[in-house]
Each structure stands twice: as C-alpha cells, then as structure tokens.
C-alpha positions in Angstrom: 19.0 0.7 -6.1 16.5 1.9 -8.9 15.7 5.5 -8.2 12.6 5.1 -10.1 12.0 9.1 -10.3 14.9 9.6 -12.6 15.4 6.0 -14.6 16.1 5.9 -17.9 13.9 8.6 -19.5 10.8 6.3 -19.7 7.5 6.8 -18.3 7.4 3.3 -17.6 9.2 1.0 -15.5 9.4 -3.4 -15.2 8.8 -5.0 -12.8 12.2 -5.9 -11.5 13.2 -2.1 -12.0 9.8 -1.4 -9.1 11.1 -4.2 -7.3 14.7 -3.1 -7.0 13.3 0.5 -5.9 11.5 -0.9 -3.3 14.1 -3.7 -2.5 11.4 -6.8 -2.3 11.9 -9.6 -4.7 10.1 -10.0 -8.2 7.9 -12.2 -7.5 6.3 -9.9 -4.6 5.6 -7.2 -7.2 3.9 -9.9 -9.5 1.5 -11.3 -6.9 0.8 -7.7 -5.9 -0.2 -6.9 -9.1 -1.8 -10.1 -9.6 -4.1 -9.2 -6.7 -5.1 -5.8 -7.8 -2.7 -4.2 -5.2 -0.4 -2.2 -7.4 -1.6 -0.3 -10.1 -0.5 -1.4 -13.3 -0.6 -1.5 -17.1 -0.7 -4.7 -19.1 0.8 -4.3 -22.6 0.7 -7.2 -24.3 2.1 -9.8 -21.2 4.0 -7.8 -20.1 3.6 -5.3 -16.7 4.7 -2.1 -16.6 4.0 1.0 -14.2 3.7 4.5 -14.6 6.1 6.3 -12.6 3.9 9.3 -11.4 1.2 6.5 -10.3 3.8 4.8 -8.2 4.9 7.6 -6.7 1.3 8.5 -6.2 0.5 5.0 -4.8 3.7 4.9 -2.3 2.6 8.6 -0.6 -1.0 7.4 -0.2 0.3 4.1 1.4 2.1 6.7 3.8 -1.4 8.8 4.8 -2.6 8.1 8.0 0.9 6.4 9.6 1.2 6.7 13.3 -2.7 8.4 13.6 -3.9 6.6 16.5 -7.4 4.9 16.0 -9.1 7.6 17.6 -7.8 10.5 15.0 -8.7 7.6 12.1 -12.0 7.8 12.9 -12.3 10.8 12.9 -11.1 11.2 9.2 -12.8 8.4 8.3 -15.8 7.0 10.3 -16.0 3.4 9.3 -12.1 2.6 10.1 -12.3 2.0 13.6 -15.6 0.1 13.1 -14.6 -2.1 11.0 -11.3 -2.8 12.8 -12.6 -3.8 15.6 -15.8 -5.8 14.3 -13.0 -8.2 12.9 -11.2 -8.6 16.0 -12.3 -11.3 19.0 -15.1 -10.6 21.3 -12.1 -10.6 24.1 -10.6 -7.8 22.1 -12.7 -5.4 22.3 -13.4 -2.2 24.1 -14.4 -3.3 27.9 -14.0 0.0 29.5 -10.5 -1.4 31.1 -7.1 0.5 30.5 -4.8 -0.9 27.6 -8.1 -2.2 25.8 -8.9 -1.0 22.0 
C-alpha cells in the first residue's frame, strides 16, 4: 500500500497511487473526482492531488463519526433537519421509543 504521506518526494500524487492508499479501485477515485467529491488538480488531462489536501480531506471526512444526531445538531443546526425532512413521513419522530 501507497503511504501517501511519505511517496516519492512529490507534492503530488496519481490517481492509482490515491487509490492504492485508500485500497478502492481507479475508477472510484475518477468518478469521485468527476463528481466534485475529491479535491483535485487538472494539469493538462491528467489528475493529480496534493498530498496535504488529502490528508486534509480524509480527517474532515472523520469529524463528527459516531456523534449521535442529537450532538450534530448541536454543532450544526440544519443537520438533523435536513436528515430527517428527507426521510418517510413513517420515519419520523412520533414521540415512540426507537424513533429518530
């Protein structure tokens, strides 16, 4: 596996060398990227990624893991909101135990 914090001297890293460090296939990285998901450089066609922003990315992908819905709202007031405005009507809080 790529340990993308030490590599090969380069600030930059390819796509298959992020995709090895995070052990998903190619293709994942490219329609990641494609959908605005990863950030990214475009030099010339190819894609490359700063090292320091992935890092960056990967730790605030990690903030709020395991907070409870509760404790996200309270960090930031529209999460719990708009979670449950996008789930079904039968969902929702109803006042009953195990309910959102």
């Amino acid at each position: 596996m790529t340990d993308i914090t030490q590599g090969t001297g380069s600030e930059f890293i390819t796509v298959n060398e992020l995709a090895d460090y995070l052990r998903v296939k190619p293709i994942w990285v490219y329609q990641k990227t494609r959908k605005g998901e990863i950030p990214h450089l475009k030099i010339g066609k190819m894609l490359r990624f700063r090292r320091s922003t992935i890092e960056e990315w990967l730790k605030s992908m990690e903030k709020g893991w395991g907070k409870s819905l509760d404790e996200i709202e309270t960090t930031n007031g529209v999460a719990k909101k708009h979670l449950t405005e996008k789930l079904p009507a039968s969902y929702r809080k109803t006042g009953k135990k195990g309910d959102i």
